[in-house]
ZAMARGU-4260 file (C-alpha; in steps of 0.2 Angstrom, whole numbers, plus 5000, padded with zeros to 4 digits):
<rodrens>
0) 5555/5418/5525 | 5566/5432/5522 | 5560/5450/5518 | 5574/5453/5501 | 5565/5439/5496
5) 5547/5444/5496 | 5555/5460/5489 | 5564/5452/5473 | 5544/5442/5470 | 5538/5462/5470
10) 5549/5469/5459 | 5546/5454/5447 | 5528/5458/5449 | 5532/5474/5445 | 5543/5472/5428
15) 5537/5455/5422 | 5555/5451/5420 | 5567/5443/5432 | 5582/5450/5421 | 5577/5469/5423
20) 5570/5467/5441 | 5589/5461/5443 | 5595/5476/5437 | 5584/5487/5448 | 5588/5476/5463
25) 5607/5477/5458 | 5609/5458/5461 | 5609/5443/5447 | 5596/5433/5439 | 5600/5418/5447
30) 5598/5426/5466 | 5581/5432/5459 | 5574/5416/5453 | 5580/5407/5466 | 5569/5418/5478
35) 5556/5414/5467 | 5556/5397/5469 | 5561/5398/5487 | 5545/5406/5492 | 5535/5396/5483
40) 5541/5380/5489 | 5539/5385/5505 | 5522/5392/5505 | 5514/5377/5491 | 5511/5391/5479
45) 5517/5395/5462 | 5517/5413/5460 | 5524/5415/5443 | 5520/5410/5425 | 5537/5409/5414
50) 5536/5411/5397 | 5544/5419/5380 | 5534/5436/5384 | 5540/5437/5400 | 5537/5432/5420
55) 5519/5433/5425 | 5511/5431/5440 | 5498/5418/5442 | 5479/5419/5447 | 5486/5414/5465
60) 5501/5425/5465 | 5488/5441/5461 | 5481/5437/5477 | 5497/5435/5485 | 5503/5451/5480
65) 5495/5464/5489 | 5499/5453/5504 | 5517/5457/5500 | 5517/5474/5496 | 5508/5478/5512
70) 5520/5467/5522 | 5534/5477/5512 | 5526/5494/5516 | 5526/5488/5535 | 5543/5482/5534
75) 5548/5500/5529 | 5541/5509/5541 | 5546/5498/5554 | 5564/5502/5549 | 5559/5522/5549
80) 5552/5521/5564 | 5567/5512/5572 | 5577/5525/5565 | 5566/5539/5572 | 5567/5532/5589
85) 5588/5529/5589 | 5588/5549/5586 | 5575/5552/5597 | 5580/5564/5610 | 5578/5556/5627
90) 5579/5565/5646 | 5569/5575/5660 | 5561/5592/5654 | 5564/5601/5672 | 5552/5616/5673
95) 5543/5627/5687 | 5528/5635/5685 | 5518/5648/5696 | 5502/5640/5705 | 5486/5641/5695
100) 5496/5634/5679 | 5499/5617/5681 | 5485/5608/5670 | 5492/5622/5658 | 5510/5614/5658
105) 5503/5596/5660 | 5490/5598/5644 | 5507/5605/5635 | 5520/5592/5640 | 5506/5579/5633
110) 5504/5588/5616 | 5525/5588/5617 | 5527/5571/5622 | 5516/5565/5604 | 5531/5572/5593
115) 5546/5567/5608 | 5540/5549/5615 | 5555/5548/5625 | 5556/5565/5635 | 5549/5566/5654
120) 5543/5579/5664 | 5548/5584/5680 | 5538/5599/5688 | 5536/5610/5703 | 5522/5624/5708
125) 5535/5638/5715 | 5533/5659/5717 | 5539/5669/5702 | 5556/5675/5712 | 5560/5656/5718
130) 5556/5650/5699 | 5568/5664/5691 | 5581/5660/5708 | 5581/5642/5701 | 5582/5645/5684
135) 5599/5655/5686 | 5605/5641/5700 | 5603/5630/5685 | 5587/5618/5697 | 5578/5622/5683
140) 5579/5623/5665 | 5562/5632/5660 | 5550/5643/5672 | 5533/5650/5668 | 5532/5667/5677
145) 5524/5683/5681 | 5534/5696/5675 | 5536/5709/5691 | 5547/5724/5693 | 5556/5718/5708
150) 5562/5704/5699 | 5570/5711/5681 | 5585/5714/5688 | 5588/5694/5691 | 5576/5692/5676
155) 5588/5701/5667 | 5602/5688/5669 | 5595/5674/5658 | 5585/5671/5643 | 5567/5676/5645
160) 5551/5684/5635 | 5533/5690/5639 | 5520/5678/5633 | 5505/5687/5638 | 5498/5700/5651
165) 5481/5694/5658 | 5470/5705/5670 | 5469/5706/5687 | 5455/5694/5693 | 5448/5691/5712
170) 5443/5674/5717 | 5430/5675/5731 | 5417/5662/5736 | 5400/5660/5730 | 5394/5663/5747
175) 5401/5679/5747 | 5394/5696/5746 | 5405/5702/5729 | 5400/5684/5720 | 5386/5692/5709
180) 5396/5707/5704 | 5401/5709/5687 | 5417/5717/5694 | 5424/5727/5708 | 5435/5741/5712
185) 5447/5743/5727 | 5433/5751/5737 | 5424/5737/5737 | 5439/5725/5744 | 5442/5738/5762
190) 5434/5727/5773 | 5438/5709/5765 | 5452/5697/5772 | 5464/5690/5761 | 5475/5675/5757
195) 5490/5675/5750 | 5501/5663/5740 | 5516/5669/5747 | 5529/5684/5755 | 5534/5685/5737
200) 5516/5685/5729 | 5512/5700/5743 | 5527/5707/5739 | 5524/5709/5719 | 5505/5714/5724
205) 5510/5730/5733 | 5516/5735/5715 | 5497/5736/5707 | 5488/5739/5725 | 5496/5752/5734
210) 5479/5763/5736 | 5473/5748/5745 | 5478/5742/5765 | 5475/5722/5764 | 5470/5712/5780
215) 5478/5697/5776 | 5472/5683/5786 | 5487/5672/5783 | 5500/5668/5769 | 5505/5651/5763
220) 5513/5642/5749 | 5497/5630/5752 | 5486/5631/5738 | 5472/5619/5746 | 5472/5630/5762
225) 5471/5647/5752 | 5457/5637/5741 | 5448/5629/5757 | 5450/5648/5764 | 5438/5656/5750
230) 5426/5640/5747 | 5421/5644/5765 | 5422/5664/5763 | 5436/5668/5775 | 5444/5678/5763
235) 5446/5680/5746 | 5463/5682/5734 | 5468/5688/5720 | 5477/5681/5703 | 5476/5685/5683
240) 5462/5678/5674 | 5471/5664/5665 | 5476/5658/5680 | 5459/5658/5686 | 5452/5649/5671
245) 5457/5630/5676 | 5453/5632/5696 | 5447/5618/5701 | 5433/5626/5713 | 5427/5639/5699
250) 5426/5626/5687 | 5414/5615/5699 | 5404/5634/5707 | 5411/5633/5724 | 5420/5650/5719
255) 5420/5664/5705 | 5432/5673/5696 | 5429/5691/5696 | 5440/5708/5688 | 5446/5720/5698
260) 5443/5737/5688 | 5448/5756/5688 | 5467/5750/5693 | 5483/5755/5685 | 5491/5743/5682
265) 5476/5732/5678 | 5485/5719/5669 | 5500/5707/5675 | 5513/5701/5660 | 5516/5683/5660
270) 5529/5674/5653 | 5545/5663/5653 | 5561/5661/5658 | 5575/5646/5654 | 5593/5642/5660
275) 5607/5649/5647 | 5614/5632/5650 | 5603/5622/5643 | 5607/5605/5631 | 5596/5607/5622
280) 5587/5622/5617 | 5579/5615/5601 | 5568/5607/5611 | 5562/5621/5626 | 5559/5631/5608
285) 5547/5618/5604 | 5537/5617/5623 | 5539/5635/5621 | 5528/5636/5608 | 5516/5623/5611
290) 5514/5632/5628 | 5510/5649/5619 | 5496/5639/5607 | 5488/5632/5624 | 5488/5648/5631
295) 5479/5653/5616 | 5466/5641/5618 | 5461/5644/5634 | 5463/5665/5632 | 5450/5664/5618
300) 5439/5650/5625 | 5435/5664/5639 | 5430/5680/5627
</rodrens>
């Protein structure tokens, strides 16, 4: 059974005329009537009553109709959606992202992937200074960063913007002596070890803590061995509070997030940074601002 048929029947049902339902469908009355009695040969049925006050459907074609127009309607947005899905954009979102951030880009890729079916992902945890290194190298085309003084220079270079600054938060174990402290100050923190993320990380901390002489323990780019480090309280670290917020041993207690206070700077800008080469903009525009809305979420799910 062809679909212009079942589409001539409709249009008949419509008009109650097989000459002006020829008109509409711009083909002739014979084409139509013949349709007509196509479909009802083939499916046992007559649909339509002829007569001098026009072309009416039957008690069976009534019940038939709504069956047609739904498979029409159907019909027509199959064709839609096959035509959304040949000028669907198609390839590899390539991005970087600084540890503490990844369910952040992974909750964003999915809510971008609803509107952009045919776009992948492909993502890496990296330090602030190797994300914006990449970015200009062209091994990534978007990175999530911290903004730090040492790095404006570079950042400077490509396109970039502040999303957000967060606050400086400690994450320490619940076993430790600061876990039930509402907040502490750089006094408090003399006599602990730290871990650090990395050179870099320590490097960009120096900026906000220079009233403070750290005994680091050890730095890595291991995230489970800094996190394994604090869970069994042989040193605490540092990172902002949004960062903090979708830790895996906060969320379950093993650890707690709290602010550092009475610093200057207290706060660390975070933000974004993409390749000036990029094919298509359009579409980092739109992961950029489903990444700014997610952010949103989780800064106002923790006031």
């Amino acid at each position: 059974m062809h679909i212009e048929r079942l589409k001539y029947i409709y249009e008949v049902s419509v008009t109650n005329s097989i000459s002006i339902a020829s008109q509409n469908l711009h083909v002739t009355q014979s084409a139509v009537s013949q349709a007509i009695s196509s479909v009802e040969e083939e499916l046992g049925i007559k649909i339509f009553n002829r007569d001098r006050q026009g072309t009416n459907l039957t008690f069976e074609g009534k019940q038939l109709i709504e069956t047609i127009k739904e498979l029409l309607q159907n019909y027509q947005k199959l064709i839609e959606q096959s035509v959304s899905l040949q000028n669907e954009p198609s390839g590899i979102l390539k991005i970087a992202t600084i540890p503490g951030h990844m369910a952040t880009i992974l909750k964003t890729f999915s809510n971008f992937k609803k509107e952009h079916p045919n776009m992948s992902l492909s993502v890496v945890e990296k330090g602030s200074k190797d994300i914006v290194e990449g970015v200009i190298k062209q091994k990534y085309d978007f990175g999530f960063i911290q903004f730090r003084n040492y790095l404006m220079d570079d950042i400077k270079k490509i396109p970039s913007g502040v999303i957000m600054t967060s606050p400086i938060h400690i994450c320490a174990s619940k076993s430790s002596r600061l876990a039930l402290k509402n907040s502490v100050t750089i006094n408090e923190l003399k006599d602990e070890n730290f871990v650090l993320y990395n050179d870099d990380y320590f490097k960009s901390l120096s900026e906000y803590l220079k009233d403070l002489t750290m005994n680091v323990l050890f730095v890595t780019d291991n995230l489970e061995v800094i996190r394994g480090a604090v869970i069994e309280d042989l040193a605490i670290t540092f990172d902002t509070r949004i960062s903090l917020k979708n830790e895996a041993s906060i969320l379950n207690g093993q650890t707690v997030s709290i602010p550092l206070v009475n610093v200057e700077p207290s706060t660390i800008p975070i933000g974004w940074v993409r390749s000036k080469t990029l094919a298509s903009p359009v579409l980092y525009d739109k992961f950029l601002n489903l990444l700014k809305l997610e952010l949103e979420r989780l800064e106002n799910n923790m006031l």
